[in-house]
N, C-alpha and C positions, 0 to 999 in steps of 0.2 A: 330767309326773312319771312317767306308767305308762312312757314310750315308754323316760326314761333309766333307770328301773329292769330293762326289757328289757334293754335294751343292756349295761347293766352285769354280768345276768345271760349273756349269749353272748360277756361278754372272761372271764368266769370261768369258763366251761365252756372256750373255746379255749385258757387258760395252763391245764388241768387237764390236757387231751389233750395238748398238747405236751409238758408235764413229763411224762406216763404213757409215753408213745411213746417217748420216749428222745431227743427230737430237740431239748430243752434242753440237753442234753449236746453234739450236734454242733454246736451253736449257739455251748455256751462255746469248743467247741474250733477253731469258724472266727475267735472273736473272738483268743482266744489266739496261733490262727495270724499271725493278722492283725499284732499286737503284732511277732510274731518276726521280721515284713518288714518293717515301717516301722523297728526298732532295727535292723536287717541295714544297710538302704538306708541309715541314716545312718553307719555305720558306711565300714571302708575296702575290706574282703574282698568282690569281687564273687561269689566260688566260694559263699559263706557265703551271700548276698542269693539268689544265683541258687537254691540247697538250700531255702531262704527262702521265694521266690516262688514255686518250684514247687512245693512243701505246700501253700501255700494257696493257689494258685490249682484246685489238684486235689480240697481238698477245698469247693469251691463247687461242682463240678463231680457228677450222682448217680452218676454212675460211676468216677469218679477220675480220668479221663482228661484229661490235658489237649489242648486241640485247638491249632491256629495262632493263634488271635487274642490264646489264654494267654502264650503264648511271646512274642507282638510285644509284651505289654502287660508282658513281665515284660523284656525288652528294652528296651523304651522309658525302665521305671524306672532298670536297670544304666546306662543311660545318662547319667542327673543324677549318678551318683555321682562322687567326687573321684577 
């Protein structure tokens, strides 16, 4: 009983810092992003997917950058499309 009241006490301190920090915020905005490449990818506009995939794969990224393995992955995807 002590051990889960611990425990429950250090996810309630770590959602406290996260929401403090700001990085709930970058969290919604990688999920968002996220959304805006799977509707891209089903869609038919590969220019749109690509604008798409390289948002968010840059913002997974701490520097924004994206590297080669972004590009082959975000490739790979353009590639199922119709």
């Amino acid at each position: 009983m002590e051990v889960e009241v611990g425990i429950l006490c250090i996810v309630i301190i770590l959602i406290i810092w996260v929401f403090s920090t700001g990085k709930g915020k970058s969290v919604k905005n990688i999920v968002a992003l996220k959304h805006a490449y799977d509707t891209a990818l089903n869609g038919n506009d590969k220019k749109v997917a690509l604008k798409a995939g390289r948002a968010f794969h840059s913002a997974l990224r701490r520097n924004g950058i994206l590297t080669h393995y972004d590009e082959q992955a975000i490739a790979n995807d353009l590639s199922t499309m119709n």
